[in-house]
Structure formats: C-alpha cells, structure tokens
C-alpha positions as CSV (number, residue, x, y, z in Angstrom):
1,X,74.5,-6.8,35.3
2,X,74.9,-8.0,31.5
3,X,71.2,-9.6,32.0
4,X,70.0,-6.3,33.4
5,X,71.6,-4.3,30.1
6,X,70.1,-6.8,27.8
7,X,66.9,-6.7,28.8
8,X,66.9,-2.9,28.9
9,X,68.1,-2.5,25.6
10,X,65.3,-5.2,24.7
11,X,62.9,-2.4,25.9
12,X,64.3,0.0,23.5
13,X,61.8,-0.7,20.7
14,X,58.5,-0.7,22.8
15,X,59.9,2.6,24.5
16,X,60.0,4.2,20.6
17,X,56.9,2.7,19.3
18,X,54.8,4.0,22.8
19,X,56.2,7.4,21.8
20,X,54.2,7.3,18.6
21,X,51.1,6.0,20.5
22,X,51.4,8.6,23.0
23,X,50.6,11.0,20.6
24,X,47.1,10.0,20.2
25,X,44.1,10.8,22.4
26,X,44.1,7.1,23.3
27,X,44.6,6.6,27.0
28,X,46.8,3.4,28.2
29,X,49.4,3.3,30.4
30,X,53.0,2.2,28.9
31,X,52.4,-1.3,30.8
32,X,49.5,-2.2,29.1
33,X,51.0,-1.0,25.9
34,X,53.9,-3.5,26.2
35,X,51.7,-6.3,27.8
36,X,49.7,-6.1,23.8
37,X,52.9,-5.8,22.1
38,X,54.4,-8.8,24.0
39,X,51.1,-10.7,23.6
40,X,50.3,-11.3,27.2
41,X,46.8,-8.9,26.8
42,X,45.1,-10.2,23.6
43,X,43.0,-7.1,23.4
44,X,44.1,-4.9,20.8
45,X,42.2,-1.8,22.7
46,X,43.2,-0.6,25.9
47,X,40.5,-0.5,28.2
48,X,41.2,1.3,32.4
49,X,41.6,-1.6,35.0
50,X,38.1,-0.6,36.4
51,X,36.4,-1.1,32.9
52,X,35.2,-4.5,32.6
53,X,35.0,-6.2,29.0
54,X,33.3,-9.5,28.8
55,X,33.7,-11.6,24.8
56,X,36.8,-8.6,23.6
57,X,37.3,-11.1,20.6
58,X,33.6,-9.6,19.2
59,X,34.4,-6.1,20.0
60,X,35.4,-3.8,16.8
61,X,37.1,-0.5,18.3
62,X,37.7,2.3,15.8
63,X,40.4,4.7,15.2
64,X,41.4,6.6,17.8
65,X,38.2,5.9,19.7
66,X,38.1,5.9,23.6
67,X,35.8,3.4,24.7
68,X,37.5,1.5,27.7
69,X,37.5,4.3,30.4
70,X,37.1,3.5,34.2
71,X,34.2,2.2,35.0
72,X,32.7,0.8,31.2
73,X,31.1,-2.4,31.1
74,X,31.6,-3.8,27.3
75,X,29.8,-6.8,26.9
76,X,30.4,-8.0,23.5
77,X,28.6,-11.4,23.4
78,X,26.4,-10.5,20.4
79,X,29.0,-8.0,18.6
80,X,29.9,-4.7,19.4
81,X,31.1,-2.5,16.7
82,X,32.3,1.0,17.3
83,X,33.1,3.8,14.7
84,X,36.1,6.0,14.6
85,X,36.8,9.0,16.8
86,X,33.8,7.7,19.3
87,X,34.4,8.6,23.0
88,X,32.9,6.8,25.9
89,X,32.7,8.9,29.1
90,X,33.0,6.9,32.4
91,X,30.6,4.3,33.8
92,X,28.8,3.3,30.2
93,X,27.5,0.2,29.6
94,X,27.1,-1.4,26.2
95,X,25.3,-4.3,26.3
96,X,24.8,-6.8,22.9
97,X,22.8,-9.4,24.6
98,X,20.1,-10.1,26.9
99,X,18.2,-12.3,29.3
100,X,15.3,-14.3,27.6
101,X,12.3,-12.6,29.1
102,X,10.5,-16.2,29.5
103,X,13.5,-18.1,30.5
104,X,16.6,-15.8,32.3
105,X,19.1,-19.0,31.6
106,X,18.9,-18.1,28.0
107,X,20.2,-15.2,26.2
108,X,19.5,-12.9,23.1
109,X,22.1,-12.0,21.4
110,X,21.9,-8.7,18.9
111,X,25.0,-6.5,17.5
112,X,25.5,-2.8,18.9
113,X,26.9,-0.4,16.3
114,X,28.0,3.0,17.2
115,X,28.5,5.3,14.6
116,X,31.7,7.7,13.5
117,X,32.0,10.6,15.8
118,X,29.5,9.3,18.5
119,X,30.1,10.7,22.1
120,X,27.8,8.3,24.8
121,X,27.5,11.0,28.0
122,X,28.1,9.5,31.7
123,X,26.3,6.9,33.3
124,X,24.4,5.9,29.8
125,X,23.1,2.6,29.0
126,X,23.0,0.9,24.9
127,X,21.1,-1.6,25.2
128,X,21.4,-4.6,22.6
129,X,20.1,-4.2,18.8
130,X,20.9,-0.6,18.6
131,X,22.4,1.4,15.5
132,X,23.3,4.9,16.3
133,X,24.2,7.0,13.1
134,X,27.3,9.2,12.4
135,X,27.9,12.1,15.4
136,X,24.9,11.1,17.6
137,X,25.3,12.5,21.5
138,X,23.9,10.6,24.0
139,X,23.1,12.8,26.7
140,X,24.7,12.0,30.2
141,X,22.0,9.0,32.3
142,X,19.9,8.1,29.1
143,X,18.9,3.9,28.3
144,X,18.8,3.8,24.9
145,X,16.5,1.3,24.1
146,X,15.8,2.2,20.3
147,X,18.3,2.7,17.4
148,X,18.7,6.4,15.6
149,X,20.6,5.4,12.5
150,X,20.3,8.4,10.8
151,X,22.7,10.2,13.4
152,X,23.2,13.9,13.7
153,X,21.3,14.6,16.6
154,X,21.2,14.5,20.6
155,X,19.4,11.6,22.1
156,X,18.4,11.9,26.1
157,X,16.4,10.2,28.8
158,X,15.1,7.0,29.5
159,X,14.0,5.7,27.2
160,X,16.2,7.7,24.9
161,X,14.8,10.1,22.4
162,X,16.0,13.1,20.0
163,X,16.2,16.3,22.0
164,X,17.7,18.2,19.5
165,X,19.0,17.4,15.8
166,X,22.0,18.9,14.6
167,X,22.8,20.9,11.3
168,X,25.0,18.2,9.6
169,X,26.9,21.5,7.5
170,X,28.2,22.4,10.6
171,X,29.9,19.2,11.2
172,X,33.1,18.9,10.1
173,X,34.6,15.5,10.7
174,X,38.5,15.8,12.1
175,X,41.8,13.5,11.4
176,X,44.5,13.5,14.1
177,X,47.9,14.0,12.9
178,X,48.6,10.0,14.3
179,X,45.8,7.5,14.1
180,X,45.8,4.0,15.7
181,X,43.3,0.9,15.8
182,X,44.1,0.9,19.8
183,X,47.4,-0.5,20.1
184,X,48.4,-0.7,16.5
185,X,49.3,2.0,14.0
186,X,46.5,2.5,11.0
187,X,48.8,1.4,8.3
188,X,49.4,-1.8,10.5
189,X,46.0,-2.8,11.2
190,X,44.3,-5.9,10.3
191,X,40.4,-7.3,10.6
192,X,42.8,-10.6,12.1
193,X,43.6,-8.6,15.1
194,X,40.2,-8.8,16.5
C-alpha cells in the first residue's frame, strides 16, 4: 500500500502540468503526455496511434499546430518543417523524399515547409520540395506537387493549383491564451528537443 501511495503522489506533477496542456487545441491523450515527460516517447509532438511518423528527429512542429491526427503519414527523411497554428485534417501525407525515378533503391531527399496558419484539407498529398506560404488552404484530395510560397490563397486538385487567393487584410493571425511546442510549454522550448 505505501508503494501504491508513493507512486500516486509521484503522479501528482504530470497530473498538474497535463492540466496546462489540456488547455490547448493540441490533441494527446494523458498517456502519451506522460510517456514524453518520462522520456519513454522521444517525440516532442503527439501524433494519434493511427498516424504513422517515419525520421520524427527531422520533423519541426510549431506552436500549437495539429499535425499528427489519425491516419497522417509524416515522413520526415528530407526535413519537414511546419509553421505555427497549422492544422492537419485526417489521412494527409507529407512526404520529404522520394524514389529515384531511374533507380527505386535510391532516394531524393528535399525539405517540406508549411507555412504559419496553413490548414492541409482531408486525404491531401505534399509532396517533397514544397514551400507553402503563410495561411495557404489546401483543399480536401489535392497532390500538391508545386510550392506557393507567397501563401494567402486556396490551392486544389491534382496537381494542386490556386482556386482562389485571399485578401491578406482580412487575415488576422490569432494567439491562444496557452501556447506549447507539442508537449512542452513555449517559454520551455528548445531547438535541442527536436
């Protein structure tokens, strides 16, 4: 029983510092929380047990962005770096590297960046070498083959191109009240914990 209240009490810290996470858009479950925090899971993101992340240790997340929803393939061999506030819907890919198209055994490796306030629409493909700018939407089933760095606008189709651009005065870019770097509170975060 004294084993049993010592390790409870041991949970007392985690149980306060998920309470501050919580408050974020983030989505995790307390278990994977504490798996990070006890350094079992060396991802500093949480990512949905259906989401499958291949080279995490060249993946930049953002804050508060949601990128490792059920059904995401993140494959991070050539870099993947993702902006703040960027929201992933289910079943994206992002892919930073790609078969050699004389010799499949080799790969090309190219860095993905996805801008601030991007939101990638269901079933979407990124395909390696691609920019997108500040607040670009990808429309729900596009391949985007080709980067649009200068953002502000709605990409679509396959391959992707602008369907609409968007007045950037009517943007205004948002803070939440509690930011984190996935797991780890803003003021805490550190380039070391990728």
């Amino acid at each position: 029983m004294f084993y049993l209240k010592q390790f409870l009490i041991s949970l007392i810290p985690f149980f306060r510092a998920y309470q501050q996470f919580a408050k974020t858009p983030i989505q995790s479950t307390y278990y994977e929380f504490v798996k990070y925090r006890m350094g079992i899971q060396k991802r500093y993101w949480p990512a949905h047990k259906n989401c499958t992340v291949a080279h995490h240790q060249n993946i930049f997340v953002g804050i508060n962005s949601l990128v490792g929803r059920n059904g995401n393939y993140l494959q991070g061999a050539g870099g993947i770096e993702i902006g703040n506030y960027v929201q992933l819907a289910q079943n994206v890919g992002v892919l930073s590297s790609n078969h050699d198209l004389y010799d499949q055994r080799r790969y090309n490796n190219a860095k993905v960046v996805i801008g601030d306030y991007c939101w990638i629409g269901m079933n979407s493909v990124i395909l390696p070498g691609v920019t997108l700018g500040v607040r670009t939407i990808v429309a729900a089933g596009s391949v985007v083959t080709k980067s649009f760095p200068d953002g502000f606008c709605v990409i679509g189709g396959t391959p992707a191109k602008i369907l609409k651009e968007l007045d950037k005065e009517r943007f205004k870019p948002w803070k939440d009240a509690v930011e984190y770097y996935g797991f780890i509170p803003r003021d805490k975060f550190r380039k070391s914990h990728i």
